[in-house]
N, C-alpha and C positions, 0 to 999 in steps of 0.2 A: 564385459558389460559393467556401465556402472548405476548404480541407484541413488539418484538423488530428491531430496524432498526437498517443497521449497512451500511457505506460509505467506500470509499474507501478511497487514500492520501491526508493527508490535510499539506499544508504548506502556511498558511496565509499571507506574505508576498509579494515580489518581488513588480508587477506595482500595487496590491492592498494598500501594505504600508502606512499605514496611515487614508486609507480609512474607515469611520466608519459605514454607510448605502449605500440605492441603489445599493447593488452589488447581492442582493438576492434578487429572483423572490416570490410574493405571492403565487403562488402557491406551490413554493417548500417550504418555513418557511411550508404551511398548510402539507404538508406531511412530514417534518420532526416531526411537533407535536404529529401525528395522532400514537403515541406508546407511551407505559410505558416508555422504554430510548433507547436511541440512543450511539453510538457506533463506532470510527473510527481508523484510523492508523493517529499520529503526525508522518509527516513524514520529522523532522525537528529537529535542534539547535534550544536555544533561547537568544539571547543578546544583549544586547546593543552596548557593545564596544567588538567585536569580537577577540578571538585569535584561530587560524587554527590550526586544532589539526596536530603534526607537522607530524604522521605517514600516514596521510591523505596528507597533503603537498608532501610528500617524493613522494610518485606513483600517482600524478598529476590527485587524483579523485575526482570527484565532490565535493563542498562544498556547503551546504545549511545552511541558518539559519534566522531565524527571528527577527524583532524587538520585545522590548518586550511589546509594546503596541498592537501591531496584533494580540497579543494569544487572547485578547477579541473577535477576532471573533468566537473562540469555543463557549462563550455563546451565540452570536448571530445566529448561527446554533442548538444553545440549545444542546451542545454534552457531555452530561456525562459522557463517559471513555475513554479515548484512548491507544490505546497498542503502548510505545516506543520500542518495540523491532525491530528495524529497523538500516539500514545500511546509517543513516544520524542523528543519536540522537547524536553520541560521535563525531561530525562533529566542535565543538568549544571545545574538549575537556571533560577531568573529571569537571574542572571546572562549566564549560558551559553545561555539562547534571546534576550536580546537580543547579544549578541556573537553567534548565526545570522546574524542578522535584518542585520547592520550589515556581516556579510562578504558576505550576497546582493546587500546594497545596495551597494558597493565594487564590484562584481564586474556589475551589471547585472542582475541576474536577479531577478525582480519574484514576488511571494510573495504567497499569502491564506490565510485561517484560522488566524491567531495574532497576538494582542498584546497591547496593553500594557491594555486594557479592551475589550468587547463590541463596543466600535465601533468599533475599529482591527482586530479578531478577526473579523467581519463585514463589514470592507469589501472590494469584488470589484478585482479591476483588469480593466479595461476596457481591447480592443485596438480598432485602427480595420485595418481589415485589406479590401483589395479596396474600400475606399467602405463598408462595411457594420462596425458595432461589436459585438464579441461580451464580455459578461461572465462572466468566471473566479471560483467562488465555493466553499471548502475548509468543509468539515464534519467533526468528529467524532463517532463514534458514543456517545451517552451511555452506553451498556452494559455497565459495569465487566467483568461475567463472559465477556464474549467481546472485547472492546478494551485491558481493562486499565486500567491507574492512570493518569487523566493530570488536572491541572487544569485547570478549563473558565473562560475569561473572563466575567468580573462587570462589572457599569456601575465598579468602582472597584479592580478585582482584576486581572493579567493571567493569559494562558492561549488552549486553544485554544476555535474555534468551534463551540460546541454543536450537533449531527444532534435539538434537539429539534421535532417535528413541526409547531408553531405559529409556531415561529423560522426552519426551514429556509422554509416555505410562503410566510413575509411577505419573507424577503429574494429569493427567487424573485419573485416578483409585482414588488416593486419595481423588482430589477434588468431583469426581462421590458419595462415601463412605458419603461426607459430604452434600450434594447438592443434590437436585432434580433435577438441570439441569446445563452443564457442556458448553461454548461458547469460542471457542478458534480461538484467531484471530493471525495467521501467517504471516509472511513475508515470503515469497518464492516464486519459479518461479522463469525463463526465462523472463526479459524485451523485453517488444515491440513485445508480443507475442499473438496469441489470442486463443492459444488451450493447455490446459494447459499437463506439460511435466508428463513422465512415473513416474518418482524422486516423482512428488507432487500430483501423482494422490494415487500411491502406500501409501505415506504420511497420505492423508485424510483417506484410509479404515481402517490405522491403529487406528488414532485417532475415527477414529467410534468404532470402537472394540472395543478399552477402553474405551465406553463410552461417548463421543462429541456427544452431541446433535446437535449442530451447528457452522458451520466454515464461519468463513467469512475473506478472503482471499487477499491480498495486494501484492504490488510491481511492478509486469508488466506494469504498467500503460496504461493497454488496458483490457477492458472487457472481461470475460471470462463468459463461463453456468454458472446459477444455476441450482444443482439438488438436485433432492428428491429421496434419499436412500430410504431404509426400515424403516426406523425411525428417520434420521436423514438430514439433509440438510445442501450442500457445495456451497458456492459461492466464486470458485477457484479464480477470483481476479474482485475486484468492479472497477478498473482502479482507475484514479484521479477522485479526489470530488473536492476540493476548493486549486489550486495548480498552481496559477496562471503563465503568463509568469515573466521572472526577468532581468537584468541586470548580466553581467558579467564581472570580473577584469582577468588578465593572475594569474595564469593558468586557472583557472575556477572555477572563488570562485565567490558565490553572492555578489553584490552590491549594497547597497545604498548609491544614492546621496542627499548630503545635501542640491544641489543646484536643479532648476527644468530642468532635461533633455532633449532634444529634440530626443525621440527614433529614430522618420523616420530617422534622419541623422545618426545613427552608423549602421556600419556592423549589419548582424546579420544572428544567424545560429537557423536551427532546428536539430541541431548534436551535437555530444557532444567531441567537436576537444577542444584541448590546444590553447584559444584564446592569443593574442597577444596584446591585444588591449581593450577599453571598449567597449561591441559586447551585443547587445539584444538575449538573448534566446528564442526562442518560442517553442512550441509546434507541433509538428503535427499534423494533424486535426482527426486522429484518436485517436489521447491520449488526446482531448478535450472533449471525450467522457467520462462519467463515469457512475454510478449505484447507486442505495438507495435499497438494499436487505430488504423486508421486511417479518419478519417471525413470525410464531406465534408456539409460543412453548405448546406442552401440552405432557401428559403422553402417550398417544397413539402413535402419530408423530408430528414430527415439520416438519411445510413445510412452505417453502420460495417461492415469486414469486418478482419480480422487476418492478422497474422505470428505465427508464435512463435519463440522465442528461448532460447540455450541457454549459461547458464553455467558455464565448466569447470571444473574442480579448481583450477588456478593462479588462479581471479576471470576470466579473459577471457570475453569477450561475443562470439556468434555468431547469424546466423539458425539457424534449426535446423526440418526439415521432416519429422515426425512424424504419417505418414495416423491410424493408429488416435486417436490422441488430437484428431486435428480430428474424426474421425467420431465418440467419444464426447460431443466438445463440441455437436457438430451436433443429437446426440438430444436433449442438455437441452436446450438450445435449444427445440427443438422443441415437449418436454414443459413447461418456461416458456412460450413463448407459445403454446401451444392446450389445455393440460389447466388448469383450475379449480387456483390453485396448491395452496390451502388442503386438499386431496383430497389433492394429491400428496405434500405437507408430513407430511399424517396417514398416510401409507402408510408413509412413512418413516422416520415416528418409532414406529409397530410395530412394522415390522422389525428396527430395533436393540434393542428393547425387546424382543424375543421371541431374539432373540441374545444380549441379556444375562443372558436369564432362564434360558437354555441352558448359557450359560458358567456361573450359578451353580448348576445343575444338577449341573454335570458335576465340578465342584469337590466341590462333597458329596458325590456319590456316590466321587469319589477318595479324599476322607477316609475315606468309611465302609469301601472295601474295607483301605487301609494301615490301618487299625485291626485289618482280622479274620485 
């Protein structure tokens, strides 16, 4: 049997910056230990003297990146792999994801779903772990309207690993061929969602068909179920793990000051608007929520069960034990693996449809009365 944990976004930076203890609770270091290896989404640049990748500039989208002294907090979490393939790795540029790529590698920490072409972007890394080899395999979602702007590796291009259906299926299979156990960790989804969509549900049963033992899921930056298939287990998105609040420059680029800030006094949003100004980002206290999936793989079934986790206002990382929101998790769960998703998917997309149809109801009719 093996035990693996796997977390959700990690972008060590922002008000942690600099920071090198006291930001991790003992009890969480004790449960991050307590497996063979550990497992996360860098959901980030890395650099020192920053340049804004200019087609990211261009559509005024988020820009994220770190110092490169902060990546040491991966060892300090003790995090062995992380999957770049996400929609803020090419966030300082080609330049700026290979200078990631060369500080993981310095540092020991082994990476999949980004390079320098399709086939450095697609290759898995393979542990040997208890006698038995498991392969580690990072995808992106191609669906610009819910993942965002990111470049996807070509046979001659660099970028990350395409989530497209024919390409996810064949490297599964492959890696399955060579492996005992097959762990494929995605970027997809709908942000700031907390039931994960028909697109990523349909996603996961393929990657089970071919073979994924276990999915451990990123982006939305809100909790989503874990379940237990038939033999295999998806934890559709573990939200944020260590993803602290940050600073922001116009348009909306991270900030660090050289000098010591006083946050209280600048604006500050929990939205994601074209700032104008140096403006403190935070969080919502829903996406301060995050997950530690932990699962134990064997030939029989792998099954997954969870922590969650809770980070505070200063960036520090705690366990955090919240009944209602495991028992809301529990229902989807439940409503995932025994309701027809595609019924459920359609009920829900009613519902907000009949919500919005109400909100623009109640709009017009406020015009019409401030009019008379």
């Amino acid at each position: 049997m093996i035990n693996i944990i796997g977390v959700g976004d990690i972008m060590p930076g922002g008000i942690l910056s600099g920071k090198t203890d006291g930001y991790l609770s003992t009890d969480l270091i004790t449960v991050m230990k307590g497996a063979d290896i550990r497992v996360g989404t860098l959901e980030t640049a890395v650099g020192d003297t920053p340049t804004f990748y200019h087609e990211k500039m261009s559509r005024d989208a988020d820009v994220i990146y770190v110092k490169d002294k902060d990546l040491s907090k991966l060892k300090d979490l003790d995090i062995n792999i992380v999957s770049l393939a996400n929609n803020h790795f090419f966030d300082l540029g080609i330049d700026g994801a290979k200078h990631t790529i060369e500080m993981l590698d310095s540092m020991g920490i082994k990476h999949v779903g980004a390079g320098n072409n399709i086939e450095e972007a697609s290759k898995a890394v393979i542990e040997n772990i208890n006698g038995e080899t498991v392969a580690f395999l990072g995808f992106c979602d191609y669906e610009e309207r819910h993942v965002g702007w990111c470049p996807y590796a070509t046979h001659d291009k660099p970028g990350v690993n395409p989530m497209y259906k024919s390409h996810v299926t064949a490297e599964i299979r492959k890696y399955k061929s060579m492996c005992d156990y097959v762990v494929v960790l995605p970027h997809w989804g709908k942000e700031h969602t907390y039931t994960t969509t028909l697109h990523v549900h349909k996603a996961a049963k393929s990657m089970i068909k071919a073979g994924a033992d276990l999915i451990l899921g990123s982006h939305p930056h809100r909790v989503q179920p874990v379940v237990n298939f038939n033999r295999a287990a998806v934890a559709y998105s573990l939200g944020n793990f260590l993803f602290p609040n940050r600073l922001l420059v116009p348009p909306r680029s991270t900030y660090y000051s050289e000098t010591e800030v006083d946050i209280k006094s600048l604006p500050s949003t929990n939205s994601y608007p074209i700032v104008e100004e140096l403006t403190y980002k935070r969080w919502k206290p829903l996406a301060m929520i995050g997950m530690i999936a932990e699962a134990r793989l064997s030939k029989r079934q792998t099954k997954a069960t969870y922590k969650l986790t809770l980070m505070h206002e200063d960036g520090s990382l705690d366990l955090y034990a919240n009944p209602r929101i495991c028992h809301i998790l529990s229902f989807r769960k439940i409503v995932i693996k025994y309701t027809p998703y595609s019924v459920f998917w359609f009920i829900r997309r009613c519902k907000y449809a009949a919500l919005y149809r109400m909100r623009l109801l109640k709009d017009k009719l406020a015009k019409i009365v401030s009019k008379k």
